[in-house]
N, C-alpha and C positions, 0 to 999 in steps of 0.2 A: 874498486872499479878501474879498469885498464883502458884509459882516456883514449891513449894510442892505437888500442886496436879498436876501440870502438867509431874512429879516425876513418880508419884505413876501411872498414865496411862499409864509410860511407860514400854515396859516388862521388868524382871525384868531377872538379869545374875545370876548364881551359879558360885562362883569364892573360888579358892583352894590355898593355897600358900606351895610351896614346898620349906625350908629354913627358918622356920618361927620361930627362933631364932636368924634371922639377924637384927640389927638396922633400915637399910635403910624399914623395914617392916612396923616400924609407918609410913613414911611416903607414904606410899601404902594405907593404912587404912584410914588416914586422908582424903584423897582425893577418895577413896572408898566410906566414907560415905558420899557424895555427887552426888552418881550414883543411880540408881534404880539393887543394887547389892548385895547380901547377903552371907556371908561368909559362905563356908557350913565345911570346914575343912583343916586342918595345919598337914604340919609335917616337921619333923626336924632328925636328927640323935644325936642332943642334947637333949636329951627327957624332961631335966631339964628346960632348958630354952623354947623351944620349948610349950612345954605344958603350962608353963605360961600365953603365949605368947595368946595362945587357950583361957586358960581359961578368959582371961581376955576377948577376944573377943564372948566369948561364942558359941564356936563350935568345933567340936570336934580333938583330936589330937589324930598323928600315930606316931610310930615311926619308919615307913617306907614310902617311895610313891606308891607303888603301890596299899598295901591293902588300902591306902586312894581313890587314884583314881577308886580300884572296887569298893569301896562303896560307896561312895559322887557323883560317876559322874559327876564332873563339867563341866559348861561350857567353865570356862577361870581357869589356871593356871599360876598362876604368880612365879616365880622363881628366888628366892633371893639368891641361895648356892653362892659360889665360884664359878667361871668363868669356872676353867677343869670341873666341873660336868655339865655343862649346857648342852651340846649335848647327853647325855646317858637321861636326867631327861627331855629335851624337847621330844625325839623323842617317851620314855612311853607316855607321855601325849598326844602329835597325837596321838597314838595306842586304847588310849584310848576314843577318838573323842572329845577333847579337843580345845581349842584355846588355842596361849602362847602368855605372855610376859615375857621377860629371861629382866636379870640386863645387864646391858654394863661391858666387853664386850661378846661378844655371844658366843664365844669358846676361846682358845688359837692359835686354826691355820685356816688358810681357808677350808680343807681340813674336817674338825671337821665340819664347820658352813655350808659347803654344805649339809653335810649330814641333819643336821636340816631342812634347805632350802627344800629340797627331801620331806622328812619326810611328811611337812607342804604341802606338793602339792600334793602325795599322800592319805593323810586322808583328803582331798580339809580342811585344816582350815587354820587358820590363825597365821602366825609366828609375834609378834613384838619386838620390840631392845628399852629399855627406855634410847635411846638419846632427854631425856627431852628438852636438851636447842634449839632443834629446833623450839622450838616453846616461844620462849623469841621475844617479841614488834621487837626488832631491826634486830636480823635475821631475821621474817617473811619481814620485811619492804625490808632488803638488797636483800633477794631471790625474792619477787615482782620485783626491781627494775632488778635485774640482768635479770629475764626471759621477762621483757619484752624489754629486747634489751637499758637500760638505758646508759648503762656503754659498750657498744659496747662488739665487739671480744677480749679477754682476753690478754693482754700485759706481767702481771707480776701480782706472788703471792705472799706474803710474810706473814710467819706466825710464834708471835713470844710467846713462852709458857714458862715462870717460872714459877715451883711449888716445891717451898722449902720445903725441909723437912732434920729434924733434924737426927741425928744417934738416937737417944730415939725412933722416931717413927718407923723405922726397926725393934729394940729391940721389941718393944711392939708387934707385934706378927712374931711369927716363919715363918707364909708362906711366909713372904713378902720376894721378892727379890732374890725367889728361883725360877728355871724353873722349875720343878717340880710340884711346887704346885699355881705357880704365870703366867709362861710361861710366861715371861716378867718386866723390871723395869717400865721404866717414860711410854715407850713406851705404855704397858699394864694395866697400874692402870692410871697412870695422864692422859695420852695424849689422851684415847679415843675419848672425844666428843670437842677436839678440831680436833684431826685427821676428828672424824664426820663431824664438822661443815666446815670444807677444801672441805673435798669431795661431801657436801650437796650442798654448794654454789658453787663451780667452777667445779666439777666432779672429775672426776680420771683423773692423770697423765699416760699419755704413757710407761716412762721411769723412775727410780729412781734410783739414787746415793746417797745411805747410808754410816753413818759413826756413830757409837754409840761404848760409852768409859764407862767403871763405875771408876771415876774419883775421888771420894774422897770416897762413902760409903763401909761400908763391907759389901758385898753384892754378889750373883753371876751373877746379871742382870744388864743390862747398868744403869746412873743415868743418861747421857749425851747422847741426837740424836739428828744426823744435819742429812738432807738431802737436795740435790737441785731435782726438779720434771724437767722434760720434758713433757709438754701437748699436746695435739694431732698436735693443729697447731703450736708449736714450741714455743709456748711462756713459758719461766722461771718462776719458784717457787722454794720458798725456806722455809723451816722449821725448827726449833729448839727448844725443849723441856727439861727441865731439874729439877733435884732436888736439885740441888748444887746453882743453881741463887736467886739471891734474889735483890729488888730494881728495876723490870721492870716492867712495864705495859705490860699484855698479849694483843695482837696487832696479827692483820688479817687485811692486806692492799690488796686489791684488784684492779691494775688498767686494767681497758680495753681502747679500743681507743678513747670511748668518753667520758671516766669519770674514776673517782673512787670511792670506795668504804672503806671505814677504819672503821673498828670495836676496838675501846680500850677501855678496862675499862667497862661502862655501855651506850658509848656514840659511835654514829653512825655518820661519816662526809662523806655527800655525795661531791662530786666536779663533774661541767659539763664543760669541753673541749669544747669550739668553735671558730672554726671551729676544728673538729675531728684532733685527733696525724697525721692520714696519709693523711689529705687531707691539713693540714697547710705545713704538711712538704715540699707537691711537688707543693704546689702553693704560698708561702713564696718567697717576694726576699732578705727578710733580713737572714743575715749569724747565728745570734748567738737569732735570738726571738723565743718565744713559743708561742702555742695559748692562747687566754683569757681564764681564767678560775673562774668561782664562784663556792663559797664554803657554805655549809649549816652543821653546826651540831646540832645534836638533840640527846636528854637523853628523851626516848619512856618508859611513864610507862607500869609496869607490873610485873608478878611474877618473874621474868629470867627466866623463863621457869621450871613450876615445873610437880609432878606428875600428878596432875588434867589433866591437860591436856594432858597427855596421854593417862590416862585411861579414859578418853571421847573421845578421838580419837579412842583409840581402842571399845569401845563402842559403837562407832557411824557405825565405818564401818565392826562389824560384825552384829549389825540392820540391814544398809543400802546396807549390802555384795558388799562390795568393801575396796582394798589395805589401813592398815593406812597409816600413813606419813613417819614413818621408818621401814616399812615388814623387810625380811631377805636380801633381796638382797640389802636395801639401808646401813642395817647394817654392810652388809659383806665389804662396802668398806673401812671404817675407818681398819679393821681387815685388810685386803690385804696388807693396804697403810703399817700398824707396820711391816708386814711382811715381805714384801718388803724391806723396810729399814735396817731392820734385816738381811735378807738374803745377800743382797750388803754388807753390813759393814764385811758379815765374808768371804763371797768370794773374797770381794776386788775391785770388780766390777758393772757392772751399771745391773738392773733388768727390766727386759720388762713386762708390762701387761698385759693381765691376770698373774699372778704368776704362776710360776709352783710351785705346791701342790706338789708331791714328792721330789721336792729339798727342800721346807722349810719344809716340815716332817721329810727329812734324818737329816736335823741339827740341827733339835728340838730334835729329840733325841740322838743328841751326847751330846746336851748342854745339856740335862736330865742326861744325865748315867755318866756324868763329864768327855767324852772325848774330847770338847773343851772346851775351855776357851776365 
């Protein structure tokens, strides 16, 4: 089969990149130039780099977005800034009859990422979120198994996220760890596409009980979140993130009634219950047994889930017009879930689902103007 020509018959995108002095940009490109896709223009607010960046890929750069977007008219804008810019630079680009794909995560608040959501349904294109790891060998395998009923009604979640980092890497740049320009610590830079992949596979919690500390770094965002979930049918989960841990394996145990599911490391262990948790329990006449259980683990090749695969996703379903795999509203949950957690940790109390947007606004910006702490 002749991949290349099969390539070239296919039509071909104009795709723009706004933020094109950011690193994570090669790896846009890389997996670009395996699309039937053509760079038509970059820009940046770093004209220095930004231009580089252009010229290396040969096309032309602005030192603004908009006079780029009147002139290039792209098809797809892809969107590398910093996270607070992402909902003012998504919604130009619908306006401008654009398709997006923004970096994780989509906004700072819910309230922000509606609006994009809006935005994107009004100029009818299409919003996407690159939570690449959705698409990594093991979660595609885990979300198979979960939808089709493998691992039953959901029992208990546990989800467990170190991501170490040093005082030097704060230092090294100024935004980090500020609300302001970060609107969030672990919660907001680490935790997104594990938050993602919570809410990918098991959905959204009901209820949350948040509790977030910044516990060792100087900083004015948490480094530390714990929360426990309440799910719709009452079943527990529990979460924790942090930059101060170091020596665990990041770990996603998923049990439902008739199995479970355990994500650590690179390695996937399914287990099948039988007879099922609730039907051993009330047909058992022993006091202290459980039911049988085998176990299967498996290390599924693949990229972990990289860029390619998203912008083929997204490529494929503005061809084939239909939803990619993380639109806005699958992105907005990871975002809710931070939020959430945030909000409980400084009211003190448990937070119900959907969020209220105006209660985590009003505290977003006290935490911006430094009147909490």
């Amino acid at each position: 089969m002749d991949l290349e020509a099969d390539r070239r018959q296919e039509p071909r995108l104009r795709y723009a990149f706004i933020g094109s002095a950011a690193t994570i940009v090669s790896l846009h490109l890389k997996a670009l130039a395996q699309l039937p896709a053509d760079i038509v223009g970059m820009a940046d607010v770093d004209a220095e780099r930004g231009a580089a960046r252009a010229s290396e890929v040969g096309c032309p750069f602005f030192a603004a977005h908009r006079p780029m977007l009147d002139k290039v008219r792209p098809d797809v804008v892809v969107i590398t800034t910093p996270h607070p810019f992402h909902p003012a630079l998504a919604i130009d680009a619908f306006a401008a009859g654009a398709h997006v794909l923004v970096e994780k995560p989509m906004a700072i608040d819910v309230a922000a990422a509606d609006q994009m959501i809006d935005a994107a349904k009004q100029a009818q294109r299409l919003l996407a979120v690159n939570f690449q790891q959705r698409f990594r060998p093991d979660i595609e395998r885990a979300k198979t198994l979960i939808e089709a009923g493998a691992i039953g009604p959901l029992v208990r979640v546990l989800c467990v996220e170190p991501w170490y980092r040093s005082a030097a890497y704060y230092r090294s740049a100024a935004w980090r760890g500020k609300w302001k320009t970060e609107g969030g610590g672990v919660l907001m830079n680490q935790a997104p596409h594990t938050l993602d992949l919570l809410c990918y596979l098991v959905g959204m919690p009901a209820k949350v009980w948040g509790w977030t500390r910044t516990l060792e770094h100087a900083i004015e965002c948490e480094d530390t979140a714990q929360a426990m979930l309440e799910y719709p049918n009452g079943a527990p989960g529990y979460f924790t993130a942090s930059t101060v841990e170091a020596g665990s394996k990041r770990r996603l145990h998923i049990v439902g009634d008739c199995g479970s599911i355990e994500l650590t490391g690179d390695q996937l262990t399914v287990t099948t219950f039988t007879p099922s948790l609730k039907e051993f329990l009330v047909s058992t006449p022993e006091l202290f047994a459980e039911p049988d259980n085998s176990r299967e683990t498996m290390t599924l090749p693949g990229d972990g889930g990289g860029h390619l695969a998203v912008h083929r996703d997204l490529y494929r379903s503005i061809i084939e017009g239909h939803s990619p795999r993380c639109d806005g509203r699958q992105g907005l949950m990871s975002l809710e879930l931070a939020n959430a957690i945030v909000l409980s940790s400084y009211t003190e109390r448990p937070v119900t689902l959907p969020l209220d947007r105006s209660a985590y606004a009003d505290l977003l910006a006290d935490l911006q103007a430094g009147r909490r702490r």
